[in-house]
Each structure stands twice: as C-alpha cells, then as structure tokens.
SEVOGU-485770 format. One record per atom (N, C-alpha, C): atom name; x, y, z. Coordinates in nm, 2 decimals, m for minus. Layout:
BEGIN
<drentor CA, X X, Y Y, Z Z>
...
***
This chain:
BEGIN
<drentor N, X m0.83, Y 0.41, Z m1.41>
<drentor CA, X m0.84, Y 0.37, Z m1.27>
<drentor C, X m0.81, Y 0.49, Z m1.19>
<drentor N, X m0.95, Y 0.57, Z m1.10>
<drentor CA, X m0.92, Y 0.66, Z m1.05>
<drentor C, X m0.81, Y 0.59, Z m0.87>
<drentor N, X m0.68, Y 0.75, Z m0.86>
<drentor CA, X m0.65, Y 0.75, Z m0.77>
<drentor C, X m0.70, Y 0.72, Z m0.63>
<drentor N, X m0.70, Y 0.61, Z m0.53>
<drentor CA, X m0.77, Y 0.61, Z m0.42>
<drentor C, X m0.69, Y 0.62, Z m0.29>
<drentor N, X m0.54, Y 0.64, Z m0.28>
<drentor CA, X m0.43, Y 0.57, Z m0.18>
<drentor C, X m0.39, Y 0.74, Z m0.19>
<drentor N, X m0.37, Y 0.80, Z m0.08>
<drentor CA, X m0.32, Y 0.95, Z m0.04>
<drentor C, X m0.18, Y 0.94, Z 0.01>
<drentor N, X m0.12, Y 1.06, Z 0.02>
<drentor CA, X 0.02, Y 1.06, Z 0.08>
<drentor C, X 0.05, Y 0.99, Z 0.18>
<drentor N, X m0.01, Y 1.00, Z 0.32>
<drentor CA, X 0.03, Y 0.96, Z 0.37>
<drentor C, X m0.03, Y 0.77, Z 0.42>
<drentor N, X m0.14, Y 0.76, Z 0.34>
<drentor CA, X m0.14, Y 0.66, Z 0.34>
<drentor C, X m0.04, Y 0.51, Z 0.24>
<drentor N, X 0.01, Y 0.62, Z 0.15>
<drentor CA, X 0.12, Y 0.57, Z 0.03>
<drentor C, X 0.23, Y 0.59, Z 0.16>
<drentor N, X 0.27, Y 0.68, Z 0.22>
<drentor CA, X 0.39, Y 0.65, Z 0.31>
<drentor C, X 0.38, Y 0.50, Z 0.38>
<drentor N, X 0.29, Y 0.56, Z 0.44>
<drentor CA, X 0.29, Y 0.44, Z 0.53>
<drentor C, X 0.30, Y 0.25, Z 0.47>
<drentor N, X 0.21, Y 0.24, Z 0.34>
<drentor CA, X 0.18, Y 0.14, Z 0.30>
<drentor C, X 0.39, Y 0.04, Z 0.23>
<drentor N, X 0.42, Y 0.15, Z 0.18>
<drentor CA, X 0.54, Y 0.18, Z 0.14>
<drentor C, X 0.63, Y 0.11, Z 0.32>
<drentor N, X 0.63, Y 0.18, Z 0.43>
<drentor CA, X 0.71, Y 0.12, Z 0.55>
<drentor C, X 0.66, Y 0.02, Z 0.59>
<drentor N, X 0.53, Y m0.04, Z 0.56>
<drentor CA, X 0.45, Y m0.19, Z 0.61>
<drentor C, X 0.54, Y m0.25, Z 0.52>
<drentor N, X 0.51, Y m0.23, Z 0.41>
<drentor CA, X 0.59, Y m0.34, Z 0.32>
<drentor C, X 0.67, Y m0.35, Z 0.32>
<drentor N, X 0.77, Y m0.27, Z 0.33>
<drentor CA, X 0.97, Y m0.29, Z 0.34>
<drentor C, X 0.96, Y m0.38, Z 0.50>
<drentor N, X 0.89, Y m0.36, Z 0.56>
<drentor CA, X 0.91, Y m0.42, Z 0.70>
<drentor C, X 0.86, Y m0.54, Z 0.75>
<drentor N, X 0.74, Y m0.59, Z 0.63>
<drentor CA, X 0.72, Y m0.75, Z 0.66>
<drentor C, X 0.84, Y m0.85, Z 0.49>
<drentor N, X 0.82, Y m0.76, Z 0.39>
<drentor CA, X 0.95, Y m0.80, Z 0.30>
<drentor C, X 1.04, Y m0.88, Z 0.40>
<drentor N, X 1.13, Y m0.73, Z 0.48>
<drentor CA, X 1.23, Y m0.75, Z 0.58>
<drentor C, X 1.22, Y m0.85, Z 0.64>
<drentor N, X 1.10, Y m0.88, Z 0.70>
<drentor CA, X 1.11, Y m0.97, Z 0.80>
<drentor C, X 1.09, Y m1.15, Z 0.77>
<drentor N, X 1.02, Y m1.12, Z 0.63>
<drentor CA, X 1.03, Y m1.19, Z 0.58>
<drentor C, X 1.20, Y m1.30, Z 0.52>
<drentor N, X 1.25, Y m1.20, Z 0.48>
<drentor CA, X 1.41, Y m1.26, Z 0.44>
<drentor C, X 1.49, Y m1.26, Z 0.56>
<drentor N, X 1.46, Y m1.18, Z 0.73>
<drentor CA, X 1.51, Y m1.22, Z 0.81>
<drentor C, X 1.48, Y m1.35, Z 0.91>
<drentor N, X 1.36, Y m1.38, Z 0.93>
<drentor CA, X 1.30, Y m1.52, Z 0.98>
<drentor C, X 1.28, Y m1.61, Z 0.84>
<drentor N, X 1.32, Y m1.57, Z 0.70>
<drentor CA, X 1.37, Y m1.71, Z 0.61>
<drentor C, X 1.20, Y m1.77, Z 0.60>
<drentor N, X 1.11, Y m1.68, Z 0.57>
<drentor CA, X 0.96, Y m1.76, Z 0.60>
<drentor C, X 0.98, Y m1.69, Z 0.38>
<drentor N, X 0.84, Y m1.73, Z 0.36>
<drentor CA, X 0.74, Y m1.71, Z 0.25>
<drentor C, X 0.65, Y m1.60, Z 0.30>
<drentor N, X 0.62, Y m1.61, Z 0.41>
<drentor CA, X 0.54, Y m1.49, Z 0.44>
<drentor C, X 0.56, Y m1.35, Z 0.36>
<drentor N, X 0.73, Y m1.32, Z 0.38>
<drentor CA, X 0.76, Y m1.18, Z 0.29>
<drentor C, X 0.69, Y m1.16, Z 0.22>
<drentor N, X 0.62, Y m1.24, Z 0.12>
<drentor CA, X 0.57, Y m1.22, Z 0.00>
<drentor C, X 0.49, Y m1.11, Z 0.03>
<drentor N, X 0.36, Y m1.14, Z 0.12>
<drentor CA, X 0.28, Y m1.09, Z 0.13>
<drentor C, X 0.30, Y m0.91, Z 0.20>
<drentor N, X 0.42, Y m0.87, Z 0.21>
<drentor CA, X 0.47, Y m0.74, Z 0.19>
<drentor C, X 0.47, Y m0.71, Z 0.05>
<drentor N, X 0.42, Y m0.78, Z m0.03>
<drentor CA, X 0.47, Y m0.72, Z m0.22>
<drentor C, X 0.34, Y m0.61, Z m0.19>
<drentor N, X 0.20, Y m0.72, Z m0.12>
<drentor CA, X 0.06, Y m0.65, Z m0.14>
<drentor C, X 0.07, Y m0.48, Z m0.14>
<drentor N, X 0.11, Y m0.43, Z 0.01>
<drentor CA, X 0.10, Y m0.31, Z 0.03>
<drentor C, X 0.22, Y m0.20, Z m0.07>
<drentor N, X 0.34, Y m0.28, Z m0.12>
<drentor CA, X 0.47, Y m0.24, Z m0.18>
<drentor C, X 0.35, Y m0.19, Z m0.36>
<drentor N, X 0.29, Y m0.25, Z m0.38>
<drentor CA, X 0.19, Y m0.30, Z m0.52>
<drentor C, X 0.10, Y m0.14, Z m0.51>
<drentor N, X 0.02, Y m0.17, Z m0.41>
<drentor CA, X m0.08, Y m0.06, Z m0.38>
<drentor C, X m0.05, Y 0.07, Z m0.36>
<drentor N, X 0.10, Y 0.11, Z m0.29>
<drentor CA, X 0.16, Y 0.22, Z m0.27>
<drentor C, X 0.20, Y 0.26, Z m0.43>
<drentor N, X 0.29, Y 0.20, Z m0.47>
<drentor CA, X 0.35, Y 0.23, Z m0.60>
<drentor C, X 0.27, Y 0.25, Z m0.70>
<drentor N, X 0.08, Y 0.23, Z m0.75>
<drentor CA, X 0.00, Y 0.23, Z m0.83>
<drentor C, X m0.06, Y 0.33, Z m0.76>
<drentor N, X m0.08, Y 0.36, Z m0.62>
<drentor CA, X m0.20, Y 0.47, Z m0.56>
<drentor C, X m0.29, Y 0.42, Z m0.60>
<drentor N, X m0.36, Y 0.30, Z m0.60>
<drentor CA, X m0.48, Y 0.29, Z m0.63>
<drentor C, X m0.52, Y 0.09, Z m0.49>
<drentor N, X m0.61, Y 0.08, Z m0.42>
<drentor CA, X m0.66, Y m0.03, Z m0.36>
<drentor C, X m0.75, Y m0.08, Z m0.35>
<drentor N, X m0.85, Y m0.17, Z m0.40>
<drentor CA, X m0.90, Y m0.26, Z m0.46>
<drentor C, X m1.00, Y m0.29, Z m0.29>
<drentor N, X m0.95, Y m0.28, Z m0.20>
<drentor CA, X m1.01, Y m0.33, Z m0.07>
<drentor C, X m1.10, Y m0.17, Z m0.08>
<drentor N, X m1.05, Y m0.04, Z m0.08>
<drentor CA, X m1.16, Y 0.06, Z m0.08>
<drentor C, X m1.23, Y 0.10, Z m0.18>
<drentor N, X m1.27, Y 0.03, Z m0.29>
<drentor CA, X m1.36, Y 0.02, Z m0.36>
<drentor C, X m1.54, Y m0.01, Z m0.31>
<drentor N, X m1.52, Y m0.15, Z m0.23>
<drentor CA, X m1.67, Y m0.14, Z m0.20>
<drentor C, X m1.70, Y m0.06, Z m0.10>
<drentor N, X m1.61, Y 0.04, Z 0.00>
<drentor CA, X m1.66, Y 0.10, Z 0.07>
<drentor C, X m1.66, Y 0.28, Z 0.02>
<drentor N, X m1.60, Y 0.30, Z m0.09>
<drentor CA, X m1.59, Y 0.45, Z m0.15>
<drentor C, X m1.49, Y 0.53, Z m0.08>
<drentor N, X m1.40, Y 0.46, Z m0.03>
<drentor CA, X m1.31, Y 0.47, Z 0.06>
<drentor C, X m1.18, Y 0.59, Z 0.00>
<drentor N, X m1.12, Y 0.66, Z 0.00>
<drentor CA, X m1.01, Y 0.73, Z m0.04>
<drentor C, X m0.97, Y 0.82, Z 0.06>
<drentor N, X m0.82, Y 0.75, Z 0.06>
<drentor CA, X m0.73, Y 0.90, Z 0.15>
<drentor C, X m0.68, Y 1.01, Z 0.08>
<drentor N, X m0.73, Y 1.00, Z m0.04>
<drentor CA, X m0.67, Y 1.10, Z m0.15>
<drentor C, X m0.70, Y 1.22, Z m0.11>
<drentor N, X m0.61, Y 1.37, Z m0.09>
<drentor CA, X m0.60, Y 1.48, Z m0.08>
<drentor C, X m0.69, Y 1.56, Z m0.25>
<drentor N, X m0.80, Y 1.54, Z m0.25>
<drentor CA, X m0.86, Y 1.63, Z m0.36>
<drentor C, X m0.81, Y 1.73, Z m0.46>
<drentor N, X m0.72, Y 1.82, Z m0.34>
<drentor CA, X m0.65, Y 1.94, Z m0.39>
<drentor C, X m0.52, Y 1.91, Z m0.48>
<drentor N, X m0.52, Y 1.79, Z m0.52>
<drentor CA, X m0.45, Y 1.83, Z m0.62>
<drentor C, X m0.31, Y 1.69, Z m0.63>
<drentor N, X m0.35, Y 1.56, Z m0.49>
<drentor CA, X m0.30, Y 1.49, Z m0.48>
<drentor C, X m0.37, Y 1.37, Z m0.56>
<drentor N, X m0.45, Y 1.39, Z m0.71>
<drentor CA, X m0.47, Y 1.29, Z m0.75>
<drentor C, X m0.43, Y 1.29, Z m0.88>
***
C-alpha cells in the first residue's frame, strides 16, 4: 500500500481527530467515534477517499 497522506496533512488529520474524539467524550455523544477515521488515516499515511482521485499530499522527496 503506497504512501498517500503528507506531513502536513498527517498533522493536521492527527488534530481533527484528537478534537472531535475530545468532543466527543466532552458532549457524552457516539459521534467521537468518528474521530478514530482521521486518528486511523494519519497513523497508516495512507486514505482510501484519494484513491479514485490520484490524490496525494505526499512530499516525493523523500516523505514516502
């Protein structure tokens, strides 16, 4: 499975997640769950939604 998720889009994906998790165990919902998605995607560098478009934020030089 080639690399498709780049630094800063692994940053980012990484503070989405901690922040609906969070919000999730703060408003007491189920929703949190759906912070695991982007927590999943950062931690593998790889996402499944930029496949059909050839999509990658991956730095070439050496970030894959």
């Amino acid at each position: 499975m080639k690399k498709n998720v780049g630094g800063v889009d692994r940053i980012l994906r990484l503070v989405v997640g901690l922040v609906i998790v969070g919000a999730g165990f703060y408003f007491q919902s189920w929703w949190g769950i759906v912070g695991l998605i982007p927590l999943l995607t950062a931690s593998i560098r790889w996402c499944p939604a930029y496949l059909p478009f050839g999509f990658s934020s991956c730095n070439y030089d050496g970030d894959n």
